[in-house]
C-alpha positions in Angstrom: 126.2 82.1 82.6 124.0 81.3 85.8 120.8 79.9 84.4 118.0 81.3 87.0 114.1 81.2 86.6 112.2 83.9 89.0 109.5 82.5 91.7 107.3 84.8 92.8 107.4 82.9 96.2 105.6 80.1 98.1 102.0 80.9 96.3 104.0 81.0 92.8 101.9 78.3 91.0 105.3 76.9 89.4 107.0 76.0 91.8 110.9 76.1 92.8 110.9 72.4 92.1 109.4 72.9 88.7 112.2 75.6 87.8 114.7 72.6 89.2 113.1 70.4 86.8 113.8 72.9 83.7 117.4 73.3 84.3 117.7 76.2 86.3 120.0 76.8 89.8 119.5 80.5 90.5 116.5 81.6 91.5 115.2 85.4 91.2 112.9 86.1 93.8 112.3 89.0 96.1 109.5 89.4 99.4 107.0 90.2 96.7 104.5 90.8 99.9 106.9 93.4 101.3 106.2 96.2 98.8 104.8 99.5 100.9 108.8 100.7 101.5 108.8 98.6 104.7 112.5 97.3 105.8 113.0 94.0 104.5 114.6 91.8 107.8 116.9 90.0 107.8 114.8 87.2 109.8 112.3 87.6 106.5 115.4 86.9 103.8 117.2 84.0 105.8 113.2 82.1 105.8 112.9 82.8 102.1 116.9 81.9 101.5 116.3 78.5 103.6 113.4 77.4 101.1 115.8 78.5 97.9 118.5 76.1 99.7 116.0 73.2 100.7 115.2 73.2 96.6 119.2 72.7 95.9 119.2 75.8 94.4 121.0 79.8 95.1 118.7 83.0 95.7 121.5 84.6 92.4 119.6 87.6 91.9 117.1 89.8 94.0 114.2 91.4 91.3 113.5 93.4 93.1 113.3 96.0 96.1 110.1 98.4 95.4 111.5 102.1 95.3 108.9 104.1 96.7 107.0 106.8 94.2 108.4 109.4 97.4 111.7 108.4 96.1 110.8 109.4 92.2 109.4 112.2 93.3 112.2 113.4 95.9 109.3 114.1 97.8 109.1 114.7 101.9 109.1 111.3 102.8 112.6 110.7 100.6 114.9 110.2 103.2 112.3 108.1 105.2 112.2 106.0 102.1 115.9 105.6 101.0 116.8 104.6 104.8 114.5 101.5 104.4 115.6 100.6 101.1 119.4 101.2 102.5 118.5 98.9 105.3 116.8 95.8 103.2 119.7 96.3 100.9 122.4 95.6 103.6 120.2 93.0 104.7 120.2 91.3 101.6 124.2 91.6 101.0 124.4 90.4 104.9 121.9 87.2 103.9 123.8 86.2 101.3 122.4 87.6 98.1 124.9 88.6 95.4 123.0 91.1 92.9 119.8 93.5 93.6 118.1 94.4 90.7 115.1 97.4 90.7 114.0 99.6 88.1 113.0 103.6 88.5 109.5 103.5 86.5 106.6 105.8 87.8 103.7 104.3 89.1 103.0 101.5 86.6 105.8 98.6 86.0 105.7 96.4 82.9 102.9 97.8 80.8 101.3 95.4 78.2 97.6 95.6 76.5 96.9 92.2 75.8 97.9 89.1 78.0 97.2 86.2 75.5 97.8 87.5 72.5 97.1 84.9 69.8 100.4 83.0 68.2 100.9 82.0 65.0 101.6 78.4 66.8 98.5 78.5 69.1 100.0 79.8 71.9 99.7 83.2 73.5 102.0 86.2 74.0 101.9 89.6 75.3 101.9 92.5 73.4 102.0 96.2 73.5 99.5 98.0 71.0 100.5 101.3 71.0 96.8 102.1 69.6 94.7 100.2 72.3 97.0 102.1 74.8 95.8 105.3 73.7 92.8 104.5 73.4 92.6 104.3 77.0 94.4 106.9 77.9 92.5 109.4 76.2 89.0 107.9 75.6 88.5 106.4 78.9 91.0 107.3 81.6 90.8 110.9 80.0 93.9 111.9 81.4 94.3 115.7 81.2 96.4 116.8 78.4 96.4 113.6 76.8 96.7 114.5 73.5 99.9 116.5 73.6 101.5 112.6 73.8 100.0 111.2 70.3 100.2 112.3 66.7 97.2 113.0 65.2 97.6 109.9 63.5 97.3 107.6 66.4 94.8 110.1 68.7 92.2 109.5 65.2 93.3 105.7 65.0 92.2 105.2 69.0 89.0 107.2 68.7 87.9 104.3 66.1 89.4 101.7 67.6 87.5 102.6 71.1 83.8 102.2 69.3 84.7 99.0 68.3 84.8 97.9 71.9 82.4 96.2 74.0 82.4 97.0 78.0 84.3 93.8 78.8 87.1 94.2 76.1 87.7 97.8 78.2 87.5 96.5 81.1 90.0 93.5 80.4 92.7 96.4 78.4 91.8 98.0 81.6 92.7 95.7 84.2 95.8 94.4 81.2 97.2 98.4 81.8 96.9 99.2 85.4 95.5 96.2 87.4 98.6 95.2 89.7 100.7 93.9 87.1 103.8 91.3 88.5 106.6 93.2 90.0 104.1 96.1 90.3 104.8 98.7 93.0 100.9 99.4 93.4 97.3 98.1 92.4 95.3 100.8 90.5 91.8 101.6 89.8 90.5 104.3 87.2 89.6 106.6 89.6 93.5 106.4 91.6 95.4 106.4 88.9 94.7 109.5 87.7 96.2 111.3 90.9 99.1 108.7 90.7 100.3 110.2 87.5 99.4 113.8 88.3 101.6 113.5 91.3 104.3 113.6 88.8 102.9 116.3 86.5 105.5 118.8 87.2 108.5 116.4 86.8 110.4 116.2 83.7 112.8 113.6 82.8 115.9 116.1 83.9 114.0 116.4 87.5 112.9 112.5 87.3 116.8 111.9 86.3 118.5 114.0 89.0 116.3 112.5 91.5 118.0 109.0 89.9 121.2 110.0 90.1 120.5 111.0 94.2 119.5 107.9 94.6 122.3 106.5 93.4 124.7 108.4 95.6 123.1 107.4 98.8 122.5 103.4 97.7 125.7 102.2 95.7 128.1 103.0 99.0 125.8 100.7 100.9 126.1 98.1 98.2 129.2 98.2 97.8 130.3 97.8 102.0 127.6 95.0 102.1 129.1 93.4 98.8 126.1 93.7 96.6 126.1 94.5 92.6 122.8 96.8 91.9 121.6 96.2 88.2 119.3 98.7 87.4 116.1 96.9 84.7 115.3 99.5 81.8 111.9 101.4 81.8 109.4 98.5 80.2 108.7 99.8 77.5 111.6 102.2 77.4 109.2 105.2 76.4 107.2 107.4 78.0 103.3 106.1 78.8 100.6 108.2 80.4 103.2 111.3 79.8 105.5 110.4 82.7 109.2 110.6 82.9 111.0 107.6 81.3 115.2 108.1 82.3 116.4 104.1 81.5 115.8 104.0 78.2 118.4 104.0 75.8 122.4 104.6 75.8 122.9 108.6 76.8 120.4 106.9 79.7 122.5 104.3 80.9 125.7 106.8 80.5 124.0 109.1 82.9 123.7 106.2 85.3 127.3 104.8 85.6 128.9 108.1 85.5 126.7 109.2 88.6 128.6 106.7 90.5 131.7 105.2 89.1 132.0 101.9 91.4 131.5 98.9 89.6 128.8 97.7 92.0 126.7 100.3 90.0 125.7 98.3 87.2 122.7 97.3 84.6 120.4 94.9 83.3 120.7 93.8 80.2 117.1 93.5 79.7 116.8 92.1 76.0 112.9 92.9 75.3 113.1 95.9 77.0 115.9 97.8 75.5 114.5 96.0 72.2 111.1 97.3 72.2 112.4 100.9 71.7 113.5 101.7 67.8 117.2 103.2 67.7 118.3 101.0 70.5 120.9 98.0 69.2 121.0 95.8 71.9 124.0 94.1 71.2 125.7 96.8 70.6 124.8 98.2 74.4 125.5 94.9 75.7 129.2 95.6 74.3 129.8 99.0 75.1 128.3 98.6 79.0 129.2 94.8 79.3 131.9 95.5 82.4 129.1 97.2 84.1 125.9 94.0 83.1 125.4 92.4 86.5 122.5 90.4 85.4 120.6 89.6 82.3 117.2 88.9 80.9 116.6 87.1 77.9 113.7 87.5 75.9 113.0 88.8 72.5 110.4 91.2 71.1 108.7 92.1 67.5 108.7 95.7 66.7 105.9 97.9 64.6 106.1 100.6 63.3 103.9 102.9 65.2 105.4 101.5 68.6 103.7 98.5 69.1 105.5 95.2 69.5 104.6 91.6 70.6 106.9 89.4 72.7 108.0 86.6 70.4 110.1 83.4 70.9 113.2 84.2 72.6 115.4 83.1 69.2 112.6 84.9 67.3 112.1 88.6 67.1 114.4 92.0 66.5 117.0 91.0 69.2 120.2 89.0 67.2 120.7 86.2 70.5 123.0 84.4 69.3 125.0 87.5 68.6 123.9 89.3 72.4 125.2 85.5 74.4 128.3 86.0 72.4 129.0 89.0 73.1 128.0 88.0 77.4 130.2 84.6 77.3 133.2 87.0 76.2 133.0 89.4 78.8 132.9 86.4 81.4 136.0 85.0 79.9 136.8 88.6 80.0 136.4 88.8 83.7 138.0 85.1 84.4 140.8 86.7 83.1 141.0 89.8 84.3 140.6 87.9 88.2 136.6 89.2 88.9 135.0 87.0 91.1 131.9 88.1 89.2 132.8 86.3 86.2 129.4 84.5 85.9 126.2 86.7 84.7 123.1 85.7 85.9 120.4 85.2 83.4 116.8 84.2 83.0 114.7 83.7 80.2 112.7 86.5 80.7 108.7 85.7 80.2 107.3 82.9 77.7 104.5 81.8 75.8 101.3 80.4 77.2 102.0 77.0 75.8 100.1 73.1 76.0 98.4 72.5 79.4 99.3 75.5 81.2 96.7 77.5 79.1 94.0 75.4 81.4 96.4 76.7 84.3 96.3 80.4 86.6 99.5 81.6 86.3 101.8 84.9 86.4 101.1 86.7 83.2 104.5 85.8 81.3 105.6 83.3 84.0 104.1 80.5 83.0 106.3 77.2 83.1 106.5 75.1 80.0 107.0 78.7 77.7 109.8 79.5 79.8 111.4 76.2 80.2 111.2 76.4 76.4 113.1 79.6 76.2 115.7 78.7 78.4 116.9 75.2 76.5 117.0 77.2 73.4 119.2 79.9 75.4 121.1 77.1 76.8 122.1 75.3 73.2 122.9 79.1 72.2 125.4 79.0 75.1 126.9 75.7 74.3 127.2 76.2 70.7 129.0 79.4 71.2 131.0 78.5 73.6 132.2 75.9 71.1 132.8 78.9 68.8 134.6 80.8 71.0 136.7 78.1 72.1 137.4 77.2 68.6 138.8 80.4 67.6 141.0 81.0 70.7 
């Protein structure tokens, strides 16, 4: 496997020499300042592949290319939209860069309540409390028809948890929920939002889906002449949030998905956390039934609750079996070695991290932080090594 970190680019606080320092030699990095459906150039990838390159590193893995909300929506602008995200997708294949991955979430990306959410060890990890959430939702966004997406249960469990917040513990969920989260396609306020999600009012996941699957059909030829593998990332967390469509989310999802377009170079992340957070799904058990089609992966691990809720634990902690999920990757390289692919080596990155020692003094990318990550991946990296020794063993 390709050990990669991602770097959020030249005002990343840890730095491409940092990721050097922990191990990595991919990097997964995109033109995070190019986000408004604008054609990425190829003048604008070949500056930020010569600084991947100047730090003895390779750009493995583009996360990710913003698909416009007109897209989602199949709305009048869609062709404008798909054209330019065509175009910076054949840039990227003509610059050099191997695998695109980009997810298909509605207006908000990676969706957490609390940033530094207290560990048992002293550290801090985020979380997803499904209560907080709808607290918000109902008791201060007040988005119409709110309560048709919470049981009783939880819609009574909000109301009580809402008066026993202050202003500033509202504001900071708040600004946790909607406030230009990482990877983000758009930065929120209360009062936007609102229209945001009532854009997509009259979609439902079969409309949301079929716009997908269009999508598909117009992107995968282009990735496929410009030699490019597209790894869709699962919907984070793979359920629906402020009522809107959610269509990568669990195995009849990811079916949908590859049948659309049969070419290999239509493919998936094998988002851990993601997948993990949602109950039914078995992760390793996706990662062997789709693991011809996993382009890239991301390791992390997540702690489920009961009433949908989880935290992000250690990455050989949590719900996720990793020892058995890298097993079942490291045979379908050895797979791929000998079935001739000249994709035999997955791309992976341990995918977010504790706010750990010093950098909790330190402003950095919610989950990016360096020393939890660099944690995470030499724990990923004696997984690798002891079962490639397994493996090797047994042939």
């Amino acid at each position: 496997m390709l050990e990669s970190w991602r770097w959020f680019g030249p005002e990343d606080p840890v730095t491409l020499s940092h990721a050097r320092q922990a191990g990595a030699h991919g990097v997964v990095t995109a033109l995070h300042h190019i986000y408004d459906g604008r054609v990425w150039t190829p003048d604008d990838i070949s500056e930020r592949m010569a600084l991947v390159k100047k730090a003895g590193m390779v750009w493995s893995v583009c996360e990710s290319i913003p698909v416009n909300s007109a897209i989602k929506l199949r709305g009048e602008n869609w062709q404008r939209f798909v054209d330019a995200w065509k175009q910076s997708l054949a840039n990227l294949g003509e610059g050099g860069v191997p695998v695109v991955c980009y997810n298909f979430m509605p207006v908000v990306d990676w969706t957490r309540t609390n940033l530094l959410y207290p560990t048992e060890a002293g550290g801090f990890a985020l979380r997803f409390d499904m209560i907080d959430f709808a607290a918000y939702d109902l008791f201060v966004l007040k988005r119409r028809a709110a309560e048709d997406s919470y049981d009783p249960a939880i819609i009574e469990a909000a109301r009580k948890r809402l008066a026993d917040m202050n202003e500033e513990q509202i504001l900071t969920l708040e600004k946790n929920i909607i406030a230009g989260l990482p990877g983000g396609e758009d930065s929120h306020t209360r009062e936007t939002i609102r229209g945001h999600i009532a854009a997509f009012d009259e979609l439902s996941d079969d409309d949301m889906r079929t716009n997908l699957v269009d999508f598909l059909k117009e992107v995968v030829p282009v990735a496929v002449e410009n030699g490019v593998r597209l790894a869709i990332h699962p919907d984070d967390p793979p359920f629906s949030l402020f009522g809107l469509p959610r269509v990568v989310s669990q195995v009849k999802d990811i079916e949908t998905i590859l049948a659309a377009v049969s070419d290999r170079a239509n493919g998936i992340t094998l988002c851990a956390g993601s997948y993990g957070s949602r109950h039914g799904n078995d992760v390793v058990a996706m990662a062997e039934r789709f693991a011809e089609r996993i382009h890239f992966a991301h390791l992390r691990n997540v702690t489920k609750y009961p009433d949908g809720s989880f935290m992000e634990s250690d990455h050989l902690a949590g719900d996720v079996n990793m020892v058995s999920l890298i097993s079942v990757l490291r045979r379908e390289e050895r797979r791929r070695v000998a079935e001739g692919r000249p994709d035999s080596v997955i791309p992976m990155r341990p995918d977010h991290g504790h706010l750990l020692i010093d950098d909790q003094t330190k402003n950095v990318n919610p989950g990016y932080s360096c020393i939890g990550r660099l944690k995470g991946l030499a724990e990923l990296r004696g997984v690798i090594r002891a079962v490639d020794q397994a493996q090797t063993q047994t042939l």
